[in-house]
Structure formats: C-alpha cells, structure tokens
N, C-alpha and C positions, 0 to 999 in steps of 0.2 A: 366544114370545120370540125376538129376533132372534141367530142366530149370526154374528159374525163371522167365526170360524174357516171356515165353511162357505162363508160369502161370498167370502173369501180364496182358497177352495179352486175355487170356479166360475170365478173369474177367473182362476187360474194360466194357464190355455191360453191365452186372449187374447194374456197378457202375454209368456207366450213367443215367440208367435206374433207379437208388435210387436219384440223382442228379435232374431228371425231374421231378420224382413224389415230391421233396420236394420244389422242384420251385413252381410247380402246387402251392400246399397244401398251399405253403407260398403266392401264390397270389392270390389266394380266400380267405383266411383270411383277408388281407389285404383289398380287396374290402369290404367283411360283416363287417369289423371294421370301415372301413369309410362312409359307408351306415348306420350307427349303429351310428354316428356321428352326418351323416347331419339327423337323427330321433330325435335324442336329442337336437339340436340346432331349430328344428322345435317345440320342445316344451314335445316331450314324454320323459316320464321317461324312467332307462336307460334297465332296464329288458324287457319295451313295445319296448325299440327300437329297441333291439337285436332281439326281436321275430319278430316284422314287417321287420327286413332288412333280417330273417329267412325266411319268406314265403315269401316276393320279387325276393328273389333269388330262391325260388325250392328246390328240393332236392338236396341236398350239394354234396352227396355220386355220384349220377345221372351224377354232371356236371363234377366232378372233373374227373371220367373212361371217360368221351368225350372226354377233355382235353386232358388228357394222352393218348389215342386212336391218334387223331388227329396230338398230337405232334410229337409220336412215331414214327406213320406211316407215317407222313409226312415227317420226317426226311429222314426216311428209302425209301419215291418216289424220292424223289430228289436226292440220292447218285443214284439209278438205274437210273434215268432221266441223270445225268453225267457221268456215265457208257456206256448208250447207244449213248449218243452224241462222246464220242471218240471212239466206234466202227464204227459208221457212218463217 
C-alpha cells in the first residue's frame, strides 16, 4: 500500500533544498539591486549602475554555488555536531 506520509518525508530535502536556493538567489538580487541604487544616487546612469554593482560583486553564478554550499553543508555540520553531543 502506498504511504503518503513517507512520500512526504522523501521529498522534504528537495524541497528545502529549492527553498534555500531561492532564499540565496532572492538575497543577492537584493544586494545587486541596492548596490545598483546607491550607483545611481552617486550619480550614474541606471544601465552603468547595474553593470558597475555587476563587476563589484564577481561572478554572480560563483557566489551564489558558495552560498548554497555553505548553507547546505552548514546546516547539515550542525545536525551532526547535535547528534554527536547526545551520544556523548
């Protein structure tokens, strides 16, 4: 018989996993939009702003996999990190 409970439970981690990456994605936007801001209020127009808060920030693609690396795997030390403190 099929569980759905279980099905439920297989997918949680994907779903997190599309949940972080949209966090990411939505909070480097957010920074290159407000970098892309204070460009414009300094005086450049708004296509030179975008492009200078583009190459302030790096490669977009670059930070966002650290990001997600970092986030991911950091999540995932720390459940081990409290796994290993209630075995001890």
């Amino acid at each position: 018989m099929f569980n759905l409970e279980a099905a439920f439970d297989t997918l949680r981690p994907v779903s997190r996993r599309l949940e972080i990456e949209c966090e990411i994605d939505y909070e480097l936007r957010f920074h290159m939009e407000l970098l892309a801001e204070e460009n414009i209020e300094a005086g450049l127009a708004p296509e030179e702003a975008r492009r200078a808060a583009l190459i302030r920030f790096g490669d977009l693609e670059r930070l966002s996999e650290v990001c997600r690396e970092t986030r991911i795997t950091g999540a995932g030390a720390w459940r081990h990190d409290i796994a290993w403190a209630f075995r001890m």
